[in-house]
N, C-alpha and C positions, 0 to 999 in steps of 0.2 A: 423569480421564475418569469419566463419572457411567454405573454399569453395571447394569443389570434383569435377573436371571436367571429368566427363567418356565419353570419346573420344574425345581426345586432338588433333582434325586434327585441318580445316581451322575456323569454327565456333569455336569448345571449344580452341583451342589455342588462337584466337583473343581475346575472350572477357575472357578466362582466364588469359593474357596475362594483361589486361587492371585494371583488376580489383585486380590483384596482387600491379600492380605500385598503384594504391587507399589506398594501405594500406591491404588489407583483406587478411588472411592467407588460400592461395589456393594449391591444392597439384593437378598437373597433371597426370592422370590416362592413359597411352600412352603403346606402344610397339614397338618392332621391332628396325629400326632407327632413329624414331621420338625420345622412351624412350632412345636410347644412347645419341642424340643431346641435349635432353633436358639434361641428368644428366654431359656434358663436355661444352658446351656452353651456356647452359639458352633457354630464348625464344626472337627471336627477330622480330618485324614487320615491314614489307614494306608498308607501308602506308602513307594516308597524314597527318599523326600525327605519323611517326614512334617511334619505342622506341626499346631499347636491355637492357631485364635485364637477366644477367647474370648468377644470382643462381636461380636456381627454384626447390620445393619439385616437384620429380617425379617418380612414382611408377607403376607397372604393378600386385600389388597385393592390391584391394581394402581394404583386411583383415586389411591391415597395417596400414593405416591413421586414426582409432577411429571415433568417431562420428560425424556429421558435422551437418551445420545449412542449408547448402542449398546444391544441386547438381545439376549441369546442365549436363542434359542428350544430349549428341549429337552423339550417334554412328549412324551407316548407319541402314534404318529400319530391313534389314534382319538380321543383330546382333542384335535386340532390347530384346531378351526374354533371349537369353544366357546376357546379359551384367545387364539389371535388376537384375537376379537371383547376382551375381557378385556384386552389391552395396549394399542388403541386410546389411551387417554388416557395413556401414556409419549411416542407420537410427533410429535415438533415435524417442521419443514421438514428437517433433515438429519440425523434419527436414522436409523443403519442397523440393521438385523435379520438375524443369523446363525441360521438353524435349522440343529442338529446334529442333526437326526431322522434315519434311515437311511432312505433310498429315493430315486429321481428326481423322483418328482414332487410332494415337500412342496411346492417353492417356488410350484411351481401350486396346489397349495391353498393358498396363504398368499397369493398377489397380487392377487385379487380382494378381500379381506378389507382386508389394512392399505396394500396400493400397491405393486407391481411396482418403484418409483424405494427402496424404502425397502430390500429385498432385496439381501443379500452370498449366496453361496453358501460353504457349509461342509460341512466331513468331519472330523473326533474319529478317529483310531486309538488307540486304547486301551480295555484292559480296566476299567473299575471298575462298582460296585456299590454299594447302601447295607448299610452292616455293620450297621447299628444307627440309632436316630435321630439324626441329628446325626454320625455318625463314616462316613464315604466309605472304601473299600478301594481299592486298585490291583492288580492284580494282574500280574508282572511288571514289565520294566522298560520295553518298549516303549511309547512316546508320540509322536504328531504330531501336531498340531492345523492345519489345512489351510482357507484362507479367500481371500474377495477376491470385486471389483464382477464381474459375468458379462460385462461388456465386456471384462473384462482388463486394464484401466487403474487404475493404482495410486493411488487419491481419496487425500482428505486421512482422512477417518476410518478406510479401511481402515490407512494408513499409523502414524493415533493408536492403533489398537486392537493393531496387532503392535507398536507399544513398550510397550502397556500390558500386553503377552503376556510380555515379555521382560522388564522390569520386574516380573513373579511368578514367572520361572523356567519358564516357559510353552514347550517344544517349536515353536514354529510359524511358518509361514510362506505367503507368498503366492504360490501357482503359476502357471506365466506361463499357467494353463491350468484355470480352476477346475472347467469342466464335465465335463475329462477326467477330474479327482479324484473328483467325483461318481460317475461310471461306474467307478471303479476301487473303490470303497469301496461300491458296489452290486454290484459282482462280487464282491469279499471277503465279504460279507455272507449273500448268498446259496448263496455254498459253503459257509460256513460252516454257516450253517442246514442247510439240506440233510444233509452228510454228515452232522454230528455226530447229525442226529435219524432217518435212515434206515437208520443203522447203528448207533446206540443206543449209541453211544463217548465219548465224549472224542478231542480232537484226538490227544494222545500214540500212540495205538494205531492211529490213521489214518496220519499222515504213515512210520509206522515200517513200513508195512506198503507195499510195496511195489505191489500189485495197487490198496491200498483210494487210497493217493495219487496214483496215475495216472488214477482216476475223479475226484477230487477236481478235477485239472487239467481234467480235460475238463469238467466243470463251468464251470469257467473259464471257457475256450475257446467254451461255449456261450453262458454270460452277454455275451462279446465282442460273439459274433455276432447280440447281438437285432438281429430286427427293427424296435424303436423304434430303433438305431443309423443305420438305414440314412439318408445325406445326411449325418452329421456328420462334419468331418472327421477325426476320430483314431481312427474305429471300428478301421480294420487297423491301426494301432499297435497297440491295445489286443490284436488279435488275435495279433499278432507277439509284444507280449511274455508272454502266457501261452503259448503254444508254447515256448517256451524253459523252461520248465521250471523249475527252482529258482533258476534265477538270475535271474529275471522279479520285477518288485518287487511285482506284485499278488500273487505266491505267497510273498515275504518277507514283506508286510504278513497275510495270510493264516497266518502262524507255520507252513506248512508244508514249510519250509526246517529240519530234523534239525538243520543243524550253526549254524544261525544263534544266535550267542549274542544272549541277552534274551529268546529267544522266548518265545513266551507258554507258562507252563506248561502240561507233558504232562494235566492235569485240566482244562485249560480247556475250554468248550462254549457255540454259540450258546446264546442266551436261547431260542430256540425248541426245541431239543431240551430242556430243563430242562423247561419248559410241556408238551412235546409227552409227557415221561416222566410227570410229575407227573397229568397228565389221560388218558394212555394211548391216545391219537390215535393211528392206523394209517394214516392221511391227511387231507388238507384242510388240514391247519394253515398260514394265514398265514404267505408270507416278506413281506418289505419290499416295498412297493408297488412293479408292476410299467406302465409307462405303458400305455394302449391301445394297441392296435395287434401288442405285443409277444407275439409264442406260441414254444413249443418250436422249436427247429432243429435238433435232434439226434436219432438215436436210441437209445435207452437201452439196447436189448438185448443189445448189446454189452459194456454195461458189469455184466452181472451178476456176471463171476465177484469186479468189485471188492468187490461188498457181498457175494454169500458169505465172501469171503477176511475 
């Protein structure tokens, strides 16, 4: 399978990374010193399955690599429109396009640009980062990689691309349900943000804290309840299982399950609280795109004694 990773940081280097060693002919789409590291040392990963392969196709002109069968879309959302425009000359008639961006409405900004027929939806659980140029971290052990056509009918490419997943030792699979995954990995997301940066912590000292975790939930609960949800059909699933509490897999995949073995480690923290500490933001800072239409449903003042505590 002929594979385009347009932005080759800590996501698309990982599971580009992975699905190279599978066998599948992957060209990394990089710059700066990431694309020098990659064309003098390869890609290498820090993880609990690491690996170093040494040669890797890697280019900063999409023009160059011809046509491919799949593209995983992972640049940052505010590059998302200039780097579309930039993969144009990869898609033939049946190439599909996975964005692992965080938010609901990439795939809207991406369907006008490359074709709505050409879109899979996708969700990445997992922690990594760039350690260095050329070297990808993981951090714990948790990993899912979550995909498939938004019809929910299992095409022939989506079918090639989870052997080519499993063929690199790749977590992943297709859910009879990919828009739910979306909304579950936008709820994750945005608690995440949220607490880790309004409470200036690390996950480890939230979940253990009893008061600061039950805000955490209710975060949840609130993300459930958007507004943009309403007419879909799994919004009250989605609400049902963050009520339950720890045993709800949006709050497993959220590492805020104490006794869940692999969770992510006690120092882990959205990318938005890092940014948010590093610039010293006291508000406004950007979570992951939120659709129109969606506002607050909750009220907050109940939840103070969580972030005193």
């Amino acid at each position: 399978m002929k594979i385009a990773i347009m932005g080759s940081g800590g996501i698309g280097g990982y599971y580009g990374a992975r699905l190279q060693q599978g066998g599948a002919d992957v060209t990394f789409i990089a710059r700066g010193e990431q694309l020098k590291a990659f064309r003098q040392n390869g890609i290498a990963l820090e993880a609990d399955r690491p690996i170093h392969l040494p040669t890797v196709k890697a280019t900063d002109d999409p023009a160059t690599i011809g046509k491919v069968d799949m593209v995983i879309f992972s640049v940052k959302l505010r590059d998302t429109e200039a780097a579309a425009k930039q993969i144009l000359p990869l898609i033939g008639p049946d190439t599909g396009i996975i964005s692992l961006q965080n938010g609901v409405t990439k795939d809207d900004m991406l369907a006008p640009i490359v074709g709505r027929q050409h879109l899979l939806g996708g969700a990445a659980y997992i922690a990594v980062s760039i350690a260095r140029p050329g070297v990808i971290k993981k951090a714990g052990t948790n990993e899912r990689l979550a995909f498939g056509e938004f019809d929910n009918k299992v095409s022939k490419r989506a079918q090639a691309f989870l052997d080519a997943c499993k063929a690199g030792d790749i977590n992943a699979d297709i859910p009879s349900d990919i828009s739910l995954d979306l909304w579950q990995k936008f709820v994750i997301i945005v608690t995440m943000s949220s607490i880790t940066s309004a409470m200036r912590s690390t996950i480890g000292p939230i979940r253990a804290n009893p008061r600061a975790r039950s805000f955490a939930l209710d975060l949840m609960r609130e993300g459930g309840r958007g507004r943009s949800c309403a007419g879909y059909r799994a919004r009250s699933g989605l609400c049902r299982q963050a009520r339950r509490g720890h045993r709800c897999p949006i709050a497993r995949h959220a590492r805020l399950d104490v006794a869940r073995p692999g969770a992510r480690p006690p120092a882990g923290a959205a990318m938005a609280r890092r940014s948010c500490h590093r610039s010293r933001l006291q508000e406004g800072y950007p979570n992951p795109l939120l659709p129109r239409g969606a506002r607050h449903s909750g009220d907050l003042r109940g939840r103070k004694a969580g972030l005193r505590s």
